[in-house]
SEZAFI-784700 format. One line per 10 residues: number of its first residue (from 1); their letters; for each residue x, y, z of C-alpha. Coordinates in Angstrom, 1 decimal. Layout:
BEGIN
NUM> a> X Y Z; ...
END
This chain:
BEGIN
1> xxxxxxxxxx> 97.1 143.6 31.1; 94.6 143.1 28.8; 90.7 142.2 29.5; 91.5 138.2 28.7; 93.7 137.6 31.3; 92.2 139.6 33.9; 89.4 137.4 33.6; 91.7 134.0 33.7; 93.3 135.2 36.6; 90.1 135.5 38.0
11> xxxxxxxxxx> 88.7 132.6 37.5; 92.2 131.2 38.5; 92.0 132.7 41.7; 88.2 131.3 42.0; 89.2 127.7 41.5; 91.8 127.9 43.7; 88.9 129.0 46.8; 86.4 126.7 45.6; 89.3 124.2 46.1; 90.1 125.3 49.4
21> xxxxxxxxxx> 87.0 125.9 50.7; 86.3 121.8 49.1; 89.1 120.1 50.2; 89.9 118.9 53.6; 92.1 116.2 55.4; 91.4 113.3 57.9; 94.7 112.2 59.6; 94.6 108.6 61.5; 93.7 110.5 64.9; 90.5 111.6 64.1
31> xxxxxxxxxx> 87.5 110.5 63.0; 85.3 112.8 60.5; 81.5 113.4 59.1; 80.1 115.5 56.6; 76.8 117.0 57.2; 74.3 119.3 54.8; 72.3 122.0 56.1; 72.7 119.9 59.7; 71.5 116.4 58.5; 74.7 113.6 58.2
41> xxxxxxxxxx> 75.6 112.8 54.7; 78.4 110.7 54.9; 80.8 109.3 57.8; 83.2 106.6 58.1; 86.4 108.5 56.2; 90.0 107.1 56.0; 92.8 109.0 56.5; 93.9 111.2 53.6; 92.6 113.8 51.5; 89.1 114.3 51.0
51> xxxxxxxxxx> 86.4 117.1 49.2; 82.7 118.1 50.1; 80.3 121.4 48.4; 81.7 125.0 50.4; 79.4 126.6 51.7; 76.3 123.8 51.7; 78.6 120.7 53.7; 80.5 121.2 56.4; 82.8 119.1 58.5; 83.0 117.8 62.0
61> xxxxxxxxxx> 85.8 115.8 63.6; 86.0 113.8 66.6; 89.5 112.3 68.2; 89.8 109.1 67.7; 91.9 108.4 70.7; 90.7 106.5 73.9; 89.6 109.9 75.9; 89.3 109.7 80.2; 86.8 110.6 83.0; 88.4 111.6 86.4
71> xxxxxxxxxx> 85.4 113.4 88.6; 85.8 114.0 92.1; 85.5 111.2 94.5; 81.7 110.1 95.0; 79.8 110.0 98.4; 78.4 105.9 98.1; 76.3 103.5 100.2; 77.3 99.9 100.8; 74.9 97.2 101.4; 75.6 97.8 105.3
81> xxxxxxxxxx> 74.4 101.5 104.7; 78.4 102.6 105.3; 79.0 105.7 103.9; 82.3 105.5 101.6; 84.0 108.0 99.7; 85.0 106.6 95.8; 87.3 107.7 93.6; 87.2 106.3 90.3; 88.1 106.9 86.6; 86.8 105.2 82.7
91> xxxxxxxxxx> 88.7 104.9 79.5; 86.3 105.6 76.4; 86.1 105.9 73.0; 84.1 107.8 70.3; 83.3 104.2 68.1; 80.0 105.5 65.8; 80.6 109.2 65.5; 77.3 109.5 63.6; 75.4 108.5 66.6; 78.1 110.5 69.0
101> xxxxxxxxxx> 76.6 113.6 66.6; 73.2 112.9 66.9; 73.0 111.8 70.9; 75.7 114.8 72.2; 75.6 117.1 69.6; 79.0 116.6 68.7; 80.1 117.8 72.2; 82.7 116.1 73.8; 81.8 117.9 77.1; 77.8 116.6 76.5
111> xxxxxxxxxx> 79.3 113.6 76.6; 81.6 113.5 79.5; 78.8 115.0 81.5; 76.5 112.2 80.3; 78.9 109.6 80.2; 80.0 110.4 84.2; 76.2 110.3 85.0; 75.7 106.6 83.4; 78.8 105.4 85.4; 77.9 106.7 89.0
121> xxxxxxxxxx> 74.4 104.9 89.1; 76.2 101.9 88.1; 78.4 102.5 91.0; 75.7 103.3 93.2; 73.8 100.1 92.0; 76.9 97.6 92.1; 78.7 99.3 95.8; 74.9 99.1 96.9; 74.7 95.3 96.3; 78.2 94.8 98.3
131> xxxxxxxxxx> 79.2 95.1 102.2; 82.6 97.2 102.5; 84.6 94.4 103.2; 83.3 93.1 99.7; 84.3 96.3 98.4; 87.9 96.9 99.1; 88.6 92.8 98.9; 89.8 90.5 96.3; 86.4 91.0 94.8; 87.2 94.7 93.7
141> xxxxxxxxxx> 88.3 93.2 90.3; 84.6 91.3 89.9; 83.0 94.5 91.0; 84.9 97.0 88.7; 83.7 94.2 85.8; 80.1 94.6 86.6; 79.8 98.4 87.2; 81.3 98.4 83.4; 78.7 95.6 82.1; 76.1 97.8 83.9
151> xxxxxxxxxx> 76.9 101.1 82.0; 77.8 99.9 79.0; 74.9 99.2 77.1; 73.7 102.7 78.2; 77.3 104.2 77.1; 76.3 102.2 73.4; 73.3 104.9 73.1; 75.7 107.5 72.8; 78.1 105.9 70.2; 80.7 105.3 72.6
161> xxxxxxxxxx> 82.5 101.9 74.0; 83.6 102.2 77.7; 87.5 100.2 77.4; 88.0 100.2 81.3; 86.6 101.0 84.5; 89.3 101.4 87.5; 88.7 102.2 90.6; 91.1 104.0 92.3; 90.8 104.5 96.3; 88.0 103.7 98.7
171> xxxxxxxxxx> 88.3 105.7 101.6; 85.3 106.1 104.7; 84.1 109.2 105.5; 85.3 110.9 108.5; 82.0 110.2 110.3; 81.9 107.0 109.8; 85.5 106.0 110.1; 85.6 105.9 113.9; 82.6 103.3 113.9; 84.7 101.4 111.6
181> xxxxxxxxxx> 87.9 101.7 113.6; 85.7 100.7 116.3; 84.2 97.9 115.2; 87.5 97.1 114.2; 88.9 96.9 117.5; 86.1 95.2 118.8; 86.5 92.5 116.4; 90.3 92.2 117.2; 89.5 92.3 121.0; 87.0 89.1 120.2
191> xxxxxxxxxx> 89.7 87.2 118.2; 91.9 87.8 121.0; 89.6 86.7 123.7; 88.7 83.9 121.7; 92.3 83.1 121.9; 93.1 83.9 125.2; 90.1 81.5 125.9; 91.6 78.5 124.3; 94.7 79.0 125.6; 93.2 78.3 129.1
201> xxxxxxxxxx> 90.8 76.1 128.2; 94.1 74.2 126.8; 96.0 75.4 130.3; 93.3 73.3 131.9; 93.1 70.6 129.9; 97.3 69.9 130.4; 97.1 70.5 134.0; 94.0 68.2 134.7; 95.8 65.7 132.4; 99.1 66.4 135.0
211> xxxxxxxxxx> 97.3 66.2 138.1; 95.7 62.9 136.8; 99.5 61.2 136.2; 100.1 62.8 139.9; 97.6 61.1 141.0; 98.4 57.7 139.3; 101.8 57.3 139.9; 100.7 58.1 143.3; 98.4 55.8 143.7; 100.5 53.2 142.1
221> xxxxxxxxxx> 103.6 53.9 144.7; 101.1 53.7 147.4; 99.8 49.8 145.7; 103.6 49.2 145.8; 104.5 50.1 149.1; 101.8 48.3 150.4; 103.0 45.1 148.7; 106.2 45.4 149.9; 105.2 46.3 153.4; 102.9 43.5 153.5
231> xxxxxxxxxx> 105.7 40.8 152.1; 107.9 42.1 154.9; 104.8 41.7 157.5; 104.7 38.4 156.1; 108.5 38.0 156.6; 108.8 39.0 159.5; 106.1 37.1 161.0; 107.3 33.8 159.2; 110.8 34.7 161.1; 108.7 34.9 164.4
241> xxxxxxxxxx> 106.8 31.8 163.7; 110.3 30.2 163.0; 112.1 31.5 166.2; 108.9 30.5 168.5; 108.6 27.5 167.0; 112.8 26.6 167.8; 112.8 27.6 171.1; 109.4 29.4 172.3; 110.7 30.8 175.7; 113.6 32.8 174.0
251> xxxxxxxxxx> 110.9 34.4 171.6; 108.6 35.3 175.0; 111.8 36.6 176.9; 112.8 38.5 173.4; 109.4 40.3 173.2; 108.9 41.4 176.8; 112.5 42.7 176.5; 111.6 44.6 173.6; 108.1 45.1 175.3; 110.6 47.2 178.6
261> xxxxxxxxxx> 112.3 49.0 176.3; 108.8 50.7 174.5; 107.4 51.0 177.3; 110.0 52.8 179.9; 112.6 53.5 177.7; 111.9 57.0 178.0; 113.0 59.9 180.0; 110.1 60.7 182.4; 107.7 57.6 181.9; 105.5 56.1 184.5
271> xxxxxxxxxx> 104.0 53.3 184.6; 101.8 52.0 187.3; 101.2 48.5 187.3; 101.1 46.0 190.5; 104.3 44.8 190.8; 103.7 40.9 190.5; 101.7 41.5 187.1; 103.2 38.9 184.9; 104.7 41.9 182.6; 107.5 41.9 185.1
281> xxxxxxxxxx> 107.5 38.4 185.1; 111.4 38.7 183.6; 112.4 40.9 186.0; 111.4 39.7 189.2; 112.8 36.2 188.5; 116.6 37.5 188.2; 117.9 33.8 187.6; 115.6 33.3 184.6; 113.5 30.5 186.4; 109.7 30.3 186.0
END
């Protein structure tokens, strides 16, 4: 091999690293920047095949896939100074990887750290603002919103959108739970005392409206047998008037008859009276003659 070729091999060979050491690729996953001697020189690449200097650029990538936080449950206040245990989790996304660079360092563990730090004190400022019943309501969904407005502007800093904020479980803590089962149960107890309240006052109010209709139907059979005792008083003495008036010495004989019979009808009555008191009047003229 002579001298000539050596040489184009070479330089063959040379191109062919300078090219491979140049070239690189940016698939739609990722997001990429090229920096020189550690300052940015160009970002915002589309997919495909690109080239930058060896040796003086270099090349850093970041995904561009929506990327989670999951920590540990959270010890949080409420409002009521209720300890509550809060387990939570964010969707985010790289969106300016030039400032994601220059804020984190390119570290996607910089930024989860910093990123998880930014969303706690906005749960510790909106569970703060909220009682526990607030909490774990229909309001959850208004509370998850503003915990995410609250951290986001903070999350821009880093080059980073927060997509969603979801909170997963809210649980008490064990030292607090059996106040809360407590005052619980008191609660429940009231309700039902409340109830059981009504339901007599109701009892009351049924049988004092009974005892009134007693009392009136009652009162109105009483009015009625009145009347009709008094129309046959008034019978009856028109049917005395009548018979004294027809023959008034019947009617006298009739009622000291009847008089005899009241009086010593019964076994074992006495009665001492002289015996030519006119009651016996009847009986001691046998013949019927005054």
């Amino acid at each position: 091999m002579n001298t000539g070729k050596l040489a184009a091999m070479i330089l063959l060979g040379a191109a062919v690293a300078v090219i491979g050491l140049s070239a690189f690729t940016v698939n739609e996953r990722e997001m990429a920047i090229k920096l020189q001697l550690g300052q940015v020189v160009e970002a915002d690449y589309n997919p495909g095949l690109h080239f930058k200097w060896p040796l003086v650029q270099n090349i850093r990538k970041f995904p561009r896939r929506i990327l989670t936080i999951s920590d540990r449950p959270e010890r949080i206040f409420t409002a009521e100074n209720e300890a509550v245990q809060v387990d939570f989790f964010v969707k985010w996304r790289i969106v300016d990887p030039v400032r994601f660079y220059t804020s984190t360092g390119g570290s996607l563990d910089v930024a989860n750290g910093r990123l998880s730090e930014i969303i706690k004190n906005a749960v510790v400022t909106e569970f703060g603002k909220r009682s526990v019943s607030d909490a774990i309501s229909l309001e959850r969904q208004e509370l998850m919103r503003d915990m995410l407005n609250l951290a986001a502007p903070t999350a821009d800093d880093l080059g980073v959108s927060l997509v969603d904020f979801r909170i997963k479980q809210v649980e008490f803590m064990d030292e607090v739970r059996n106040s809360v089962y407590q005052q619980m149960a008191a609660e429940r107890a009231r309700i039902a005392t409340d109830r059981r309240f009504t339901g007599r006052a109701e009892a009351e109010k049924r049988r004092a409206g009974a005892d009134r209709e007693v009392t009136v139907i009652l009162a109105n059979a009483y009015r009625d047998g009145q009347l009709i005792r008094g129309e046959g008083d008034a019978k009856a003495a028109e049917v005395y008037a009548s018979a004294y008036t027809r023959d008034p010495e019947f009617y006298a004989f009739y009622r000291s008859i009847d008089a005899y019979r009241k009086s010593v009808g019964g076994q074992g009555d006495v009665l001492v009276l002289d015996p030519n008191n006119e009651f016996f009047r009847y009986l001691n003229q046998s013949d019927g003659e005054q």
